[in-house]
DRENTI-697371 format. One record per residue (C-alpha): residue in one letter; x negated, y, z. Coordinates in steps of 0.25 Angstrom, whole numbers, padded with zeros to 4 digits, always signed. Each point is the difference from the previous one (the first is absolute). Last residue first. Example, Ala and Ser with C-alpha at 12.3 -4.5 7.8 and 13.67 -1.06 7.14 Angstrom:
S-0055-0004+0029 A+0006-0014+0002 
END
This chain:
X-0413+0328+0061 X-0005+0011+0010 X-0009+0012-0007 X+0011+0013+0003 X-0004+0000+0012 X-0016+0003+0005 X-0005-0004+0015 X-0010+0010+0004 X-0011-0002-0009 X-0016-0005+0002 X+0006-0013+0002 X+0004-0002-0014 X-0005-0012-0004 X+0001-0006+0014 X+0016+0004+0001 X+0000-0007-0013 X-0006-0011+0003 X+0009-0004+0010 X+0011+0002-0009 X-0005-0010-0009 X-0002-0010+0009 X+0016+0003+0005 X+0004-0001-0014 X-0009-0013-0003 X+0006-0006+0012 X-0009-0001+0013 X-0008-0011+0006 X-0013+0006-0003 X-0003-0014-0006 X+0013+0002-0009 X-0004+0015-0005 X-0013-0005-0006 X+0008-0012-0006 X+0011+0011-0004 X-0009+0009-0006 X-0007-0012-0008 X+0013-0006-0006 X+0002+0015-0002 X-0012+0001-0010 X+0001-0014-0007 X-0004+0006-0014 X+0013-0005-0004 X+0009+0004+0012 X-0003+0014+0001 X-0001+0002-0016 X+0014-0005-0002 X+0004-0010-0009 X+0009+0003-0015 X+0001-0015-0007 X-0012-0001-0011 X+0007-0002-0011 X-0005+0008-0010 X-0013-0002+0006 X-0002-0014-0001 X+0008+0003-0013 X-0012+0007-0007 X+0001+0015-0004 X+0003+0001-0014 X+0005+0017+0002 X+0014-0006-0005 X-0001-0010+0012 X-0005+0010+0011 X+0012+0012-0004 X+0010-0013+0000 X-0004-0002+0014 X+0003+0013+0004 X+0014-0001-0005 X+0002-0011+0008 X-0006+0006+0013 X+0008-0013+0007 X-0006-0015+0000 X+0013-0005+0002 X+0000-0013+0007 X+0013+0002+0010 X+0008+0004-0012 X+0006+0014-0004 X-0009+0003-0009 X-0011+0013+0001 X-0004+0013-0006 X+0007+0000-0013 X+0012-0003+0007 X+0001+0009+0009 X+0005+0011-0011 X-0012+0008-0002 X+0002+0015+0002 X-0006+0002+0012 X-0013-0006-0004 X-0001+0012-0011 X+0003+0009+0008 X-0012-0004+0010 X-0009-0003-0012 X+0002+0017-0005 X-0002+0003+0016 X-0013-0006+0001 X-0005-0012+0008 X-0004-0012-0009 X-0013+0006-0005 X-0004+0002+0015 X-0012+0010+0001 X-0010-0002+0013 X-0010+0008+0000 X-0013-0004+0007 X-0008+0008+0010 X+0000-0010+0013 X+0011+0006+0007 X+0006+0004-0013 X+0004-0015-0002 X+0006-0005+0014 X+0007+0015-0001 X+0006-0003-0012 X+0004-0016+0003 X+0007+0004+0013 X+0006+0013-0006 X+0005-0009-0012 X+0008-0012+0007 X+0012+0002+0008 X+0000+0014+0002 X-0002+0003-0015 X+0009-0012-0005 X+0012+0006+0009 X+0007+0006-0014 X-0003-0013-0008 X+0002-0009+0013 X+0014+0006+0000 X+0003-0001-0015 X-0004-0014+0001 X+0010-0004+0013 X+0011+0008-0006 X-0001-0008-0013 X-0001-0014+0008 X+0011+0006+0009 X+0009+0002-0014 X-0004-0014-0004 X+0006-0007+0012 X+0004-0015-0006 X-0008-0005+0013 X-0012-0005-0012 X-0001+0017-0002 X-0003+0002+0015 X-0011-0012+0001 X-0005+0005-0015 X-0002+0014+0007 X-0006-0007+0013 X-0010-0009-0009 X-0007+0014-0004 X-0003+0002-0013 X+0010+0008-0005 X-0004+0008-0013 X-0003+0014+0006 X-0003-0004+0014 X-0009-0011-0002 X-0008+0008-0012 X-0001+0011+0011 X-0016-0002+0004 X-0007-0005-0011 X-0013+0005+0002 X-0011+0008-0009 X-0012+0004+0007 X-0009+0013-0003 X-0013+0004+0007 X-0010-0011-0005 X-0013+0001+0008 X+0000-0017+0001 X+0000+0002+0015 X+0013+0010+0000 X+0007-0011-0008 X-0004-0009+0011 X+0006+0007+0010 X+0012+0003-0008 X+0003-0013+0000 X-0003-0003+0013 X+0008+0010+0004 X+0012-0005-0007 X-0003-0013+0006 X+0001+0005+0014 X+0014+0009-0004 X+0008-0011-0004 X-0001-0006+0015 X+0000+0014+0007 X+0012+0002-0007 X+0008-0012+0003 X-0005+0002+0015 X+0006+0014+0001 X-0012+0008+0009 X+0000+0013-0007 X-0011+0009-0005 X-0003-0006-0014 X-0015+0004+0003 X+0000-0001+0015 X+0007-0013-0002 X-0009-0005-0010 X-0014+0003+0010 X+0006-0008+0011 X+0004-0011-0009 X-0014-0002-0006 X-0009-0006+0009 X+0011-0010+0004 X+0003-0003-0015 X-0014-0001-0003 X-0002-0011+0011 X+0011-0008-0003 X-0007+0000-0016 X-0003+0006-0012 X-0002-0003-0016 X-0002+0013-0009 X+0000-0003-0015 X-0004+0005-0013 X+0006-0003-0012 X-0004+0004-0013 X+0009-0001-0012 X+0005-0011-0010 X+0015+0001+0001 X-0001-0014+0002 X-0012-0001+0009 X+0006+0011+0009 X+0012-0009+0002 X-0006-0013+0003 X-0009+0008+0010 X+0012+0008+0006 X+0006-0016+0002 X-0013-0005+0006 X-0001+0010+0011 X+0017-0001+0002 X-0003-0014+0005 X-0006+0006+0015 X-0015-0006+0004 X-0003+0014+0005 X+0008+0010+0003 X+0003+0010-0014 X-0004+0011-0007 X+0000+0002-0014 X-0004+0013-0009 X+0000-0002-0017 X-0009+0009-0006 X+0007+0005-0012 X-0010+0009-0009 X+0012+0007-0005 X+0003+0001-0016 X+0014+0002+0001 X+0004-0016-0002 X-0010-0003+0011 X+0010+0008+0008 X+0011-0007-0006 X-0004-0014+0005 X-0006+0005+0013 X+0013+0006+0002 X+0009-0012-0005 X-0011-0010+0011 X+0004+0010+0011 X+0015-0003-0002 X+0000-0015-0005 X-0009-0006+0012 X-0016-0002-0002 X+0000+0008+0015 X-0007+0012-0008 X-0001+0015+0006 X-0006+0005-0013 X-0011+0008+0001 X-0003+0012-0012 X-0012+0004-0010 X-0003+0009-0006 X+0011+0009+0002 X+0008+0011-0006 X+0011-0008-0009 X+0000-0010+0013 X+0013+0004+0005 X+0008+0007-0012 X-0004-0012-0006 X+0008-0009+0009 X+0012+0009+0002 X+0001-0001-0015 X-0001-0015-0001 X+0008-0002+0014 X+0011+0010-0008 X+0000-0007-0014 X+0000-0015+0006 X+0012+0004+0008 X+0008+0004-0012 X-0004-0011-0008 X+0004-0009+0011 X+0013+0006+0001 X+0003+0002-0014 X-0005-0016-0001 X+0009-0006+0014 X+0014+0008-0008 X+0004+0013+0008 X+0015+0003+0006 X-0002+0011+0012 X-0003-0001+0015 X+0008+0008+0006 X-0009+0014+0005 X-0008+0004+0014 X-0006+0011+0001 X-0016+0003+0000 X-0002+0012+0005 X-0004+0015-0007 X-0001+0011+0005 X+0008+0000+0012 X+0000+0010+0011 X-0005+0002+0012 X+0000+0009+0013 X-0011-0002+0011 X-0002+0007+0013 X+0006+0013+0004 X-0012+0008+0000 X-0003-0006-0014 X+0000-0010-0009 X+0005+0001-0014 X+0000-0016-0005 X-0001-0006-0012 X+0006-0014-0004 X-0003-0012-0010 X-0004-0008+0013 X+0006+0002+0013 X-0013+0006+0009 X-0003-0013+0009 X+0001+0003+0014 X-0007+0006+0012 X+0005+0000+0013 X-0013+0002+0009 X-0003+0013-0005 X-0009+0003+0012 X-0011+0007-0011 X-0009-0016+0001 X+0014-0006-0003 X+0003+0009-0011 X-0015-0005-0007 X+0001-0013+0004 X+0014-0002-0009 X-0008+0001-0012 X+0001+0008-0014 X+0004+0014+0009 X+0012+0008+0003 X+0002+0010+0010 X+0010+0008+0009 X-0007+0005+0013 X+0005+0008+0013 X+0015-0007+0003 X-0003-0012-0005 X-0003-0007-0015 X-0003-0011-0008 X-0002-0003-0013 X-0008-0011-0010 X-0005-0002-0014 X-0006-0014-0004 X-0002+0001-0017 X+0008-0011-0008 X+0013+0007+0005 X+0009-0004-0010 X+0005+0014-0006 X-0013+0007+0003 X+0000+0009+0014 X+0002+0015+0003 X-0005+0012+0008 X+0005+0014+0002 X-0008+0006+0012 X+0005+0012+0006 X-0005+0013+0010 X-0006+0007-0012 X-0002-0011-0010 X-0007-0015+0001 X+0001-0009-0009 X+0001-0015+0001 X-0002-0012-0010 X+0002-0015-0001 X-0003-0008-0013 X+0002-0012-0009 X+0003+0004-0014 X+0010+0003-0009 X+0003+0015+0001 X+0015+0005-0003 X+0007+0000+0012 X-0010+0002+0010 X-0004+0012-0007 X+0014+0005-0004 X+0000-0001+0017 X-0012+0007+0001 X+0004+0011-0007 X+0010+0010+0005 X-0009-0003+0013 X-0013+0003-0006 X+0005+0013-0006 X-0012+0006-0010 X-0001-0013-0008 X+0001-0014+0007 X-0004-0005-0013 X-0014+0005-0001 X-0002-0001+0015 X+0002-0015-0005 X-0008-0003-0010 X-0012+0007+0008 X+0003-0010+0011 X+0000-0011-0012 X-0014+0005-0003 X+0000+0007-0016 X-0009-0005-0010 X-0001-0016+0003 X+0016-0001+0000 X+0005-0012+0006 X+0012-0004-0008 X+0005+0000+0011 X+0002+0007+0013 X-0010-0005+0010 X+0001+0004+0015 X-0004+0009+0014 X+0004+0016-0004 X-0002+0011+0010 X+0007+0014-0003 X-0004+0012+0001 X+0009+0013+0002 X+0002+0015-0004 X+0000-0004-0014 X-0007-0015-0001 X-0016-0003+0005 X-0002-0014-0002 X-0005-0012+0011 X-0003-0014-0008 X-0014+0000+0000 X-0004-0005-0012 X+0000-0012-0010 X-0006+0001-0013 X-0010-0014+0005 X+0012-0009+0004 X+0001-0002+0014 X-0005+0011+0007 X+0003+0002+0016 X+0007+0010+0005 X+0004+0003+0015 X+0011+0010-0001 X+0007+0013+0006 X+0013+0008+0000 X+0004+0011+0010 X+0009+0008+0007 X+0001+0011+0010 X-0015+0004-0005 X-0014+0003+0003 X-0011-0003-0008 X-0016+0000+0009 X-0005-0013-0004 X-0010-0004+0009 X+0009-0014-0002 X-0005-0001-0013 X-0013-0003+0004 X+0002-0011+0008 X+0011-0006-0009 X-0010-0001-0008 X-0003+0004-0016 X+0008+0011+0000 X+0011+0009-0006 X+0008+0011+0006 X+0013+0005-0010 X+0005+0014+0005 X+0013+0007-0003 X+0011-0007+0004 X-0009-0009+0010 X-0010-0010-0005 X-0008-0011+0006 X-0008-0010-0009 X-0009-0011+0004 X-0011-0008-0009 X-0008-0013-0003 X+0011-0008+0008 X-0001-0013+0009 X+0014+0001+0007 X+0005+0000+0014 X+0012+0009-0005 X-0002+0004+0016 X-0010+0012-0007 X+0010+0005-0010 X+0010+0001+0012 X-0012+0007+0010 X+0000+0010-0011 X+0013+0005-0002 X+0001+0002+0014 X-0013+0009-0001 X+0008+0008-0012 X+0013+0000+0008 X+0000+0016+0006 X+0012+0002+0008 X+0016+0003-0007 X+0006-0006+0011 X+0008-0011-0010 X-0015-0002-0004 X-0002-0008-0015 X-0009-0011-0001 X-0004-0008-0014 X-0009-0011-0001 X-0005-0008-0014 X-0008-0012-0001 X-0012-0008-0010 X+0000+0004-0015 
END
């Protein structure tokens, strides 16, 4: 695992070295790079070394790689005429055949009949590119768990798992490739087409047990399909209903579950994650911080997540704590559970909607956080993750629990009262699994404000005597100093 780049000439000149400079402003700590043209794949150890590379070619795919499971490999493959770089898991991981390998196996001898039955029928988390005889075809999973980005201007179209990469090329437009789509990019820029896409659908008629049965069937399965290769896999854990399911049911699988938790210091959510991990009986190791960690570590968040939006950078400090510690702890897994708010309504804005008497804008306003969920969340947590070698795999976010959610009638995800817990159904999945009611009921909080993170932001922000939008502006005009001033990153 680690990045992917791809880079096509309008002008048909030579883009190998191009190539290069994108892996290289990746910024990330790999074991070994790969370029490729149509015909050529170039592997190396350095950047250094690969650089020396004498491949020439209008376009180009490339990679920095770094294992994560012991039978993975170097995701660049030679297709008909074409190679292709894949960056993702597709499931059930399969120890014989590399998921790149799985892939050019699918794609068959016509990449771009191909890739969108691909993207269609493989379940997974995954970006890909090929590059062809003056095309790339390249195309996204339907939820977008894995970043993918695009930009192009009159001499370059390219792609690449972070926006630094573009930016670095000139690029400095880039946005997030539309998840579940493939795209056949050439001299006139991009053209795409939908694979598949998660739709919005009427909620149908379902009793609280079929739903909770149905739910507790897919999280189970997406669960072990997770863990089925590991020995031993983080969990994310704030001692809440969503992370306490996951570690719940990945012990279930048979994972070694170490239970990951980060936090300010003298915050109440410390003792609630160690009540938690002593009732489901599993290890619990904890990261405490302070004013000063948050200072050291905004710049370095923002260069990671690559935008300056204070309610990010605020998420995204914890998360990289977390992933931190994982890291320190030589595990490269974690389990989170990012999308459980937005499937099964967690927010107090849906219930604040639905309590107005407007259930159809409480729908609307789900389905929209459902499709935006990759913008709004998952590349920040993904790219916090690889930059310090750890995958990040999201029980919760797949296309089967994302029809699933959209098929719930309201009710079962929340009341329309003032004290509604809300994620009903979910809750239901936690008491049939015997988890204990402090748990159960734990109402939903959010990870910023529980571990005391923007408190701290806005305290640092306050003696600078500047908003936290302002502040983190400031910082990132400092983080990325070393660029001309890139769009496409503004909240």
């Amino acid at each position: 695992m680690g990045g992917l780049v791809a880079v096509l000439s309008k002008i048909g000149e030579n883009v190998t070295q191009t190539a290069i400079e994108m892996i290289d402003a990746l910024e990330l700590d790999s074991e070994a790079f790969g370029i490729a043209s149509v015909n050529t794949i170039k592997t190396e150890a350095s950047l250094e070394a690969l650089k020396k590379s004498d491949v020439e070619s209008s376009t180009a795919v490339g990679c920095a790689f770094s294992r994560i499971l012991h039978d993975d490999k170097l995701g660049l493959m030679q297709l008909p005429n074409a190679t292709m770089v894949f960056d993702g898991r597709t499931y059930p991981v399969d120890a014989k055949e590399s998921e790149a390998e799985a892939a050019a196996k699918a794609l068959g001898q016509n990449p771009e009949k191909w890739a969108a039955t691909f993207v269609r029928n493989a379940e997974g988390d995954f970006a890909f590119a090929i590059a062809r005889p003056e095309t790339i075809v390249a195309g996204r999973d339907p939820v977008g768990v894995r970043p993918l980005y695009y930009a192009e201007n009159r001499d370059f179209a390219a792609l690449a798992s972070e926006r630094k990469p573009l930016w670095h090329i000139g690029l400095n437009e880039a946005l997030s490739f539309p998840p579940g789509t493939v795209s056949l990019v050439g001299r006139y820029g991009f053209k795409f087409t939908v694979a598949r896409r998660i739709t919005y659908s009427e909620p149908k008629q379902v009793t609280m047990q079929t739903a909770t049965q149905k739910l507790h069937k897919i999280l189970e399965q997406s669960i072990k399909k997770r863990t089925a290769s590991l020995n031993e896999v983080a969990v994310a854990f704030s001692g809440g209903l969503d992370s306490s399911i996951i570690a719940c049911l990945a012990k279930k699988a048979g994972a070694n579950v170490l239970l990951i938790h980060v936090s300010m210091e003298n915050e109440p959510e410390v003792e609630c994650a160690k009540q938690a991990a002593g009732a489901l009986k599993l290890p619990l190791y904890s990261s405490l911080h302070d004013e000063h960690d948050v200072q050291k570590t905004i710049l370095k968040v923002i260069r990671v997540i690559e935008e300056p939006d204070p309610v990010k950078v605020s998420i995204g400090i914890p998360v990289y704590w977390a992933a931190e510690k994982t890291a320190g702890m030589d595990c490269r897994v974690m389990l989170a559970g990012q999308g459980a708010d937005e499937f099964f309504g967690g927010y107090r804005r849906y219930l604040d909607d639905y309590l107005r008497g407007s259930k159809e804008r409480t729908l609307s306003a789900i389905f929209n956080d459902i499709v935006g969920i990759h913008e709004a969340n998952l590349e920040r947590d993904f790219k916090i993750c690889n930059h310090f070698g750890v995958e990040l795999r999201l029980p919760f976010v797949t296309y089967a629990m994302a029809r699933l959610a959209l098929s719930l009638p309201l009710e079962l995800k929340m009341e329309p009262r003032d004290n509604s817990l809300r994620k009903l159904v979910l809750r239901r999945v936690a008491k049939n699994l015997g988890l204990p009611h402090f748990i159960i009921n734990k109402p939903k909080s959010a990870i910023q404000y529980t571990t005391g993170v923007n408190n701290a932001i806005k305290r640092i922000a306050q003696r600078e005597r500047i908003s936290m939008t302002e502040y983190c502006r400031k910082m990132f005009s400092a983080a990325f100093s070393d660029f001309q001033e890139p769009r496409g990153s503004r909240p």
